[in-house]
C-alpha positions in Angstrom: -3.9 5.2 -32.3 -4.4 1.9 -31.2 -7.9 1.1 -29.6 -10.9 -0.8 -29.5 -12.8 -2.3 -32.4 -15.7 0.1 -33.7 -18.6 -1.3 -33.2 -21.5 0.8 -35.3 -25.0 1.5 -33.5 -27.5 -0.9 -34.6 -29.9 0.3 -38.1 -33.2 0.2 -36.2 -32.1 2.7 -33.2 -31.9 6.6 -34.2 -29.8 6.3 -30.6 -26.3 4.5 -30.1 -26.3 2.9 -26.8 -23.7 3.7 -24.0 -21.1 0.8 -25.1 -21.8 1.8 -28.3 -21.3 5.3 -28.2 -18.2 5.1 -26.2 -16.3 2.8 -29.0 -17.4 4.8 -31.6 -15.9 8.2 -29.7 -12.5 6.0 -28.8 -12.1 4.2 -32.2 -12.4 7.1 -34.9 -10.8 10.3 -35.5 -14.0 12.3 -36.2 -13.1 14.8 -33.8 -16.3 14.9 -31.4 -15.9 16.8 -27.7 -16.4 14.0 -24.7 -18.7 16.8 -23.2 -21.2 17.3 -25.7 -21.0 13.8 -26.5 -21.7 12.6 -23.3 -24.0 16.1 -22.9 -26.0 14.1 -26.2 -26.0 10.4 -24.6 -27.2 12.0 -20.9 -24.0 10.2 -18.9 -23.6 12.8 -16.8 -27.8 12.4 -15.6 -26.9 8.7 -14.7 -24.9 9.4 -12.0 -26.2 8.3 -8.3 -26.7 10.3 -5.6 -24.4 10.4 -2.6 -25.5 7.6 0.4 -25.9 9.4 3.6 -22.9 10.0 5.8 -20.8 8.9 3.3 -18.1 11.5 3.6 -18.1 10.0 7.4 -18.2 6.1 6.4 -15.3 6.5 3.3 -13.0 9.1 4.3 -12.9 10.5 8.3 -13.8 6.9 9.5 -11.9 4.4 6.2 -11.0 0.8 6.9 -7.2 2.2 7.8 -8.3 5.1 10.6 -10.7 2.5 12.1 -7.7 -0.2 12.3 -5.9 2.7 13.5 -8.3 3.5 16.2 -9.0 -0.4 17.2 -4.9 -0.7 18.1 -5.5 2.3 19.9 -8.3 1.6 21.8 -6.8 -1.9 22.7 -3.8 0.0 23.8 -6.4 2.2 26.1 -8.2 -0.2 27.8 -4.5 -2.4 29.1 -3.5 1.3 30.2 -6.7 1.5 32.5 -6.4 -2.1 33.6 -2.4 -1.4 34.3 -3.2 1.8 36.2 -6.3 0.3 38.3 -4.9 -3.3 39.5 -1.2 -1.2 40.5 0.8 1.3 40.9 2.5 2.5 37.9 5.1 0.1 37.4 7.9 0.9 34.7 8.1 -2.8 33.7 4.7 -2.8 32.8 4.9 0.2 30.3 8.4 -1.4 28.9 6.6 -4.6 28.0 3.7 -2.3 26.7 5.8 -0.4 23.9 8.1 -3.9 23.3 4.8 -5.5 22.0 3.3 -2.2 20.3 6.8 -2.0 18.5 6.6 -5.9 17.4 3.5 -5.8 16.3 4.5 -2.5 14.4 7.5 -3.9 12.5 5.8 -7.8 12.0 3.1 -5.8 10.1 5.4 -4.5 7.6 7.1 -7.9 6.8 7.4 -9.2 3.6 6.3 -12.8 5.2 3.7 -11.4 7.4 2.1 -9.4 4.4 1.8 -12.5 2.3 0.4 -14.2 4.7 -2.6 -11.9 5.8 -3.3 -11.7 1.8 -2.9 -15.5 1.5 -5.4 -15.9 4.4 -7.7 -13.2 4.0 -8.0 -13.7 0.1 -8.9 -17.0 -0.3 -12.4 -16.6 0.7 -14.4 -18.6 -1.9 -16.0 -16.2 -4.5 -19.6 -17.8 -3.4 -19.6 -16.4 0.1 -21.7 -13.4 0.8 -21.0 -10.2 -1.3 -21.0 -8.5 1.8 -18.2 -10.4 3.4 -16.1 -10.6 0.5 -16.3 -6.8 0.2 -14.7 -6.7 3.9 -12.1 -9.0 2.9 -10.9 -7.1 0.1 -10.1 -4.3 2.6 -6.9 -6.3 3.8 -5.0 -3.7 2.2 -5.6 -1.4 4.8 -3.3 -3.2 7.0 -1.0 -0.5 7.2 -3.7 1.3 9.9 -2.5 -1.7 12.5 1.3 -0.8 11.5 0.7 3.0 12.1 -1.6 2.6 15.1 0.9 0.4 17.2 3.7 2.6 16.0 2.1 5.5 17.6 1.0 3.3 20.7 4.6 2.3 21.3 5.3 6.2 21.4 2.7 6.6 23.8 3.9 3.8 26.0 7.3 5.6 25.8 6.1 8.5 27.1 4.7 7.1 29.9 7.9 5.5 30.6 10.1 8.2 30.4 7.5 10.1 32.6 7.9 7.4 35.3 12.0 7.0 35.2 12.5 11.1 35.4 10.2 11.2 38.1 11.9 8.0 40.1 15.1 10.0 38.8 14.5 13.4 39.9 13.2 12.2 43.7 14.7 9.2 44.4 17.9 10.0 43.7 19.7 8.0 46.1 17.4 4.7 45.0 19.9 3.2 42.5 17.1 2.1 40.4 17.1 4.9 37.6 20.2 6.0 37.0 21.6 8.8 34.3 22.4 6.4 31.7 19.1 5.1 31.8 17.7 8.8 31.8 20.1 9.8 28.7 19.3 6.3 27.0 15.3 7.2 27.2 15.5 10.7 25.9 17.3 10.2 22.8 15.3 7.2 22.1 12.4 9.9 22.8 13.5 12.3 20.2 14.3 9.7 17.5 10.4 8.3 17.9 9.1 11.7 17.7 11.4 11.9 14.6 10.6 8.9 13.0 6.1 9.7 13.6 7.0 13.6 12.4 8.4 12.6 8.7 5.5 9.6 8.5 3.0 12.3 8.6 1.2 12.0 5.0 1.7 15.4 3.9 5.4 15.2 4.6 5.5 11.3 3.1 3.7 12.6 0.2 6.2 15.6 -0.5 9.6 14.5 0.4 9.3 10.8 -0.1 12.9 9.9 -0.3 13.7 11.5 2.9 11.1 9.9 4.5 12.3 6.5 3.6 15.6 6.6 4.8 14.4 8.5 8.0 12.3 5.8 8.9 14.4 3.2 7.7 17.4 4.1 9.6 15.8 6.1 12.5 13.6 2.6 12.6 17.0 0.9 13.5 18.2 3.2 15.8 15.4 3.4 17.9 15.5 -0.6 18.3 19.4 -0.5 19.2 18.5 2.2 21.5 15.4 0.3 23.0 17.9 -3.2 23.5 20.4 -0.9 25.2 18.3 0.6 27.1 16.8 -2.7 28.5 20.2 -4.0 28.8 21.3 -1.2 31.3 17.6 -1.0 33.2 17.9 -4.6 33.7 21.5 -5.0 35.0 20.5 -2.3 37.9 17.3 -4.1 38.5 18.5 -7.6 38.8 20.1 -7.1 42.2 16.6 -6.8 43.8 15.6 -10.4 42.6 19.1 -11.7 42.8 19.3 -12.8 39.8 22.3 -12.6 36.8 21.5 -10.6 33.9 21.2 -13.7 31.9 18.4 -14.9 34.0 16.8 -11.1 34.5 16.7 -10.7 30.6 15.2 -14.3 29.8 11.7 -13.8 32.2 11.1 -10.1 30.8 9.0 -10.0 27.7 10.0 -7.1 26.1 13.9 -8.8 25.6 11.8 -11.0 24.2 9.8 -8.9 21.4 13.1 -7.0 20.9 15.2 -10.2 19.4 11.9 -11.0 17.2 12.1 -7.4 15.8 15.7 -7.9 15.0 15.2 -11.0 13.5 12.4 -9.3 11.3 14.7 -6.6 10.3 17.4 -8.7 9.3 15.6 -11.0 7.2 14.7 -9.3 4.4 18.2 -8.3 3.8 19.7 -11.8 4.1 17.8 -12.1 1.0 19.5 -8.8 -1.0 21.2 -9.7 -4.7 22.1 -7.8 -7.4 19.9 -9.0 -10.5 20.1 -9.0 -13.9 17.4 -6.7 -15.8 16.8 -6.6 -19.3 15.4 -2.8 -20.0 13.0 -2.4 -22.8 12.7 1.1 -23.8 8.9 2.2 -24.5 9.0 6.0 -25.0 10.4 9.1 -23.5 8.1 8.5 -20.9 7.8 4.6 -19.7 10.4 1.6 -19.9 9.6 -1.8 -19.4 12.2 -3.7 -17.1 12.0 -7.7 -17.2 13.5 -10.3 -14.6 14.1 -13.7 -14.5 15.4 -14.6 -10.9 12.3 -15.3 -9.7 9.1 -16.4 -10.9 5.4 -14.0 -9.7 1.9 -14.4 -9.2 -1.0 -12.1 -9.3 -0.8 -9.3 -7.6 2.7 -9.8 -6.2 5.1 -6.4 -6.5 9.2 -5.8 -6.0 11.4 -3.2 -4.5 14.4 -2.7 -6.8 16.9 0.0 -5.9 20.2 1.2 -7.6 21.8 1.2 -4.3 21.1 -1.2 -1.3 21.2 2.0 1.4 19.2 4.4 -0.9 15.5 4.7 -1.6 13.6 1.9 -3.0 10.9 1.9 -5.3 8.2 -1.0 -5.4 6.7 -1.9 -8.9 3.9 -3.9 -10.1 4.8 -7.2 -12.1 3.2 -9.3 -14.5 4.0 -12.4 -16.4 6.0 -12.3 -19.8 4.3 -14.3 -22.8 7.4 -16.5 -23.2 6.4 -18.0 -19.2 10.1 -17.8 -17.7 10.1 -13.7 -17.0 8.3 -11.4 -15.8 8.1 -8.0 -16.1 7.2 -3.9 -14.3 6.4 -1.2 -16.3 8.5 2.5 -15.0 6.8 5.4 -16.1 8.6 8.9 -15.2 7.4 10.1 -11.9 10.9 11.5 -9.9 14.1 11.3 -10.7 14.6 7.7 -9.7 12.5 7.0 -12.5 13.6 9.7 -15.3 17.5 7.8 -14.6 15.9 4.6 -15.0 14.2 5.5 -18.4 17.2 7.5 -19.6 19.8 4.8 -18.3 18.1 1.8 -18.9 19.9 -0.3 -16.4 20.9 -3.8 -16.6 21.7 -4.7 -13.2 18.9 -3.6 -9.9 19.2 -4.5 -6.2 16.3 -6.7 -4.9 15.8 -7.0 -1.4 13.2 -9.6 0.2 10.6 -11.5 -1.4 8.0 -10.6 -3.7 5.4 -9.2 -1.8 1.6 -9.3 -2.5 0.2 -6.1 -2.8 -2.9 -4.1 -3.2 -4.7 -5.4 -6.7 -4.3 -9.2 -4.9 -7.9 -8.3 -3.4 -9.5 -8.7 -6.4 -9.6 -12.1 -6.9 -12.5 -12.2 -4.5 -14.9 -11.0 -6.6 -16.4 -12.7 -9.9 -16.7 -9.6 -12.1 -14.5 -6.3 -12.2 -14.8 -3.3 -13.8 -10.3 -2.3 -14.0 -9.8 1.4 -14.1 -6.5 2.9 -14.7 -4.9 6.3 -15.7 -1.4 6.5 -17.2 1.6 4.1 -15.7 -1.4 2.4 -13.3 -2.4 -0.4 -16.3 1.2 -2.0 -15.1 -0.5 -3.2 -11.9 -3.7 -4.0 -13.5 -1.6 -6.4 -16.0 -1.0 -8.7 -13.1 -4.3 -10.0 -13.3 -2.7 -12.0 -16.3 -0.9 -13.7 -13.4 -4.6 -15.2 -12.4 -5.4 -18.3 -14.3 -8.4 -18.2 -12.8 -9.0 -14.3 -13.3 -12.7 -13.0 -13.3 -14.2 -11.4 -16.4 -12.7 -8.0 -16.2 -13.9 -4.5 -18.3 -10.8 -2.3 -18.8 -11.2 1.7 -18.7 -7.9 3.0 -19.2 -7.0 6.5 -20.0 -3.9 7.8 -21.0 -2.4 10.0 -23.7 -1.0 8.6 -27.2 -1.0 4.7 -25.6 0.4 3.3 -28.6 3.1 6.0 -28.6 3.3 5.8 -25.0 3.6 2.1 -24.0 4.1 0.4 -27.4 1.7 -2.1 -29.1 2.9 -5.3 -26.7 1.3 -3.4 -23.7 -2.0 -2.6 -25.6 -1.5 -6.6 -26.7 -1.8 -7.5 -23.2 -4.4 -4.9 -22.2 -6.9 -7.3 -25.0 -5.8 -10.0 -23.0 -7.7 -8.7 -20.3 -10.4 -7.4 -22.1 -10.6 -7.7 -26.1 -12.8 -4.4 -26.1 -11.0 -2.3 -23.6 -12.2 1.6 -23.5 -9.0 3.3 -24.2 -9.4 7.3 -23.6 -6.7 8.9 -25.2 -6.5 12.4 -23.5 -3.9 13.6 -26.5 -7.3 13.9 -28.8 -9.9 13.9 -26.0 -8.4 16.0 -23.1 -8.9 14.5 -19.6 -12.3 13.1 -19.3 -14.9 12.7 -16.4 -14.3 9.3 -15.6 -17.2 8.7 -12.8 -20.0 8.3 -14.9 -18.3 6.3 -17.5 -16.9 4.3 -14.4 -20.8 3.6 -12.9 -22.4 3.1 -16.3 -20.2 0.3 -17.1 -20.3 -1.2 -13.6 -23.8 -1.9 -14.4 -23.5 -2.5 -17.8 -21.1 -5.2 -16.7 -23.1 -6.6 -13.7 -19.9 -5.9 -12.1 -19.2 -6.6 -8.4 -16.6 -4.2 -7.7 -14.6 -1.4 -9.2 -10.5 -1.5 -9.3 -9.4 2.0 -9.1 -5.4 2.6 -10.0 -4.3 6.2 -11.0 -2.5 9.4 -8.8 -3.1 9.3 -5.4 -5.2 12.0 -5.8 -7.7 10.5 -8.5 -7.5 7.1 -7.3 -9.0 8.4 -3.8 -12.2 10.6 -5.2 -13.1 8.1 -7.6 -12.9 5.6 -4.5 -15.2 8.2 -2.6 -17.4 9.2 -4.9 -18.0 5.1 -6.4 -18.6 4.1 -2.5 -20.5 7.0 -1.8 -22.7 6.0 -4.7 -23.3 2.5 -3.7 -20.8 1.0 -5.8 -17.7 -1.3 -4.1 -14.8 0.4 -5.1 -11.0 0.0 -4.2 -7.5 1.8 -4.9 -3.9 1.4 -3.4 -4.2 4.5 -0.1 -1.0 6.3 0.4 0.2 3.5 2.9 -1.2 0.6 1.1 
């Protein structure tokens, strides 16, 4: 088992200190339970009480529901002001969901991602705790993606409400006609369509569908929305007198529609077929290294066996040698068992590299990295940091030497030369929250960088926040 040095308790004290006591436990096979050893060394009387109102601050009211509720209460207020100064006007709520739906697919672009990292994250590592706390929350972004999303469909509704009203008593106006009517309802259904398989429970248990719902249904509904502007606008431009030409160039929404498509198309103007070099780890994990590109910290790709199928985004991390770079696949679906068992030579890559999640930690000067399983593969971008802040590893996993191979646990030292590496094939699962807060003061560390399961990674989050400590972990839209 490969693990941290031993280090042994020093002669004068009768009792090994927390570090101490921890290496000793990882490092030898002298068969002590974690929970009378850390019954014995009183870890579990160090943890800290709850704040108040923390299950309100860190989980109903997170960084991603309040973005979610900003774009929505933005979205509230130019309802009220569209309602009071006029009439309900069909333009109005056309240009409402055309700029809700920009904002909604900029947010997810590969560009527009690295830039709100790139601008956000560079906040000097001297500014105030406090603010560079709220910086490293840019990860939440996907709250402004989600909330205009939802406002578009709002908008929409509104819309459709107005036309099938105009429709069904104005019959003889010209304005709305049954084109228009059709065009809006189907466009209706595939919204609700595309909001019903986002839902998180349904994301989180049929993934795959989900991503090619949205994906596709994405695309309809924006060939849908052009058409449907194309044919309003060629029966309203005889009450201005104006060609289409002219009618489409002074209405916004045209407008937000060709940025969307241009967004869209982007990222795929960019899809090759790359070379992979597969390096099988275990039964369980395979390390896949490219060299079309270069990376930096905290960067991740989307690789796919086929470009119209699901894709699946991957931490990466530079290779000693300084020309690759590489993402560790551990088994988690069947995408991932065929890539272990298959070891492929030849991936689709679509876009850029895209900064994700663990790219928030470079504002802080001291980190505390804790990671469970397949999760040290994003942590191993920090390698991509020449500038990197002292970092303390806690990594728990089963049989890591077995598991990941001893280049992995090479570049885990590099990170930390006295990592704490639980292995739960001679410990069994251990507690990790007071382990986590002990050696985040240890470690006069500023924050805590949670990667694990979904699950895990959000009640460590919780319960480190709730106790006063800043803690952060990928969310499920992240």
């Amino acid at each position: 088992m490969a693990c941290s040095p031993q280090i042994p308790p020093p002669a004068h004290s009768s009792k090994p200190s927390f570090a101490t006591s921890v290496d000793t436990f990882l490092s030898s096979d002298n068969g002590w339970n974690w929970k009378r050893f850390s019954a014995n060394s009183d870890i579990e009387a160090q943890k800290t009480p709850r704040r108040r109102f923390a299950s309100i601050r860190y989980l109903i009211l997170n960084i991603y529901r309040r973005l979610f509720s900003l774009v929505y209460c933005a979205n509230a207020v130019a309802f009220i002001i569209i309602m009071v100064k006029s009439r309900p006007n069909p333009l109005a709520f056309v240009n409402a969901a055309g700029i809700n739906l920009l904002v909604c697919g900029l947010a997810r672009h590969p560009l527009v991602v690295n830039a709100i990292f790139l601008s956000i994250c560079r906040i000097p590592q001297s500014a105030p705790l406090m603010l560079r706390k709220r910086a490293a929350e840019a990860y939440c972004y996907g709250g402004v993606h989600s909330g205009c999303g939802v406002a578009a469909f709002l908008w929409f509704v509104g819309l459709v409400a107005l036309m099938s009203r105009e429709y069904w008593i104005n019959q003889d106006s010209g304005m709305i006609s049954l084109p228009v009517i059709v065009l809006s309802y189907v466009l209706l259904v595939v919204l609700i369509a595309i909001i019903v398989v986002a839902y998180p429970t349904f994301r989180t248990k049929r993934h795959d569908y989900f991503e090619l719902t949205h994906r596709f249904s994405g695309w309809l509904a924006v060939a849908l929305f052009l058409t449907l502007l194309l044919v309003f606008s060629d029966q309203a431009r005889h009450e201005q007198g104006l060609s289409l030409g002219q009618y489409l160039l002074q209405l916004p929404a045209f407008w937000f529609v060709l940025v969307i498509i241009v967004s869209i198309v982007h990222p795929w103007l960019l899809l090759r077929r790359v070379q992979v070099l597969p390096e099988y780890l275990s039964p369980h994990a395979i390390r896949l290294h490219l060299d079309h590109t270069s990376t930096a910290f905290g960067k991740v790709i989307a690789l796919s066996e086929h470009p119209f199928r699901d894709w699946h985004s991957f931490a990466t991390f530079p290779d000693p040698n300084g020309r690759s770079f590489s993402c560790i696949v551990s088994k988690a679906g069947d995408w991932t068992t065929r890539c272990i068992d298959q070891q492929p030579t030849q991936l689709w890559k679509r876009g850029v590299l895209m900064y994700g999640f663990i790219h928030v930690m470079r504002v802080f000067r001291r980190v505390v990295v804790v990671a469970t399983g397949s999760g040290i593969g994003p942590c191993l971008s920090f390698l991509s940091e020449k500038n990197r802040p002292p970092l303390r590893v806690i990594w728990q996993t089963r049989n890591p030497n077995r598991t990941y191979g001893g280049d992995v646990l090479n570049l885990v030292r590099q990170l930390d030369p006295s990592p704490l590496l639980i292995d739960t094939g001679n410990s069994g699962r251990v507690d990790m929250l007071p382990v986590i807060q002990e050696t985040f003061r240890e470690f006069d560390a500023e924050a805590v960088c949670v990667i694990s399961n979904p699950r895990l990674t959000q009640k460590l989050v919780f319960e480190l926040k709730a106790s006063g400590v800043p803690a952060f972990g990928p969310i499920f839209d992240s």
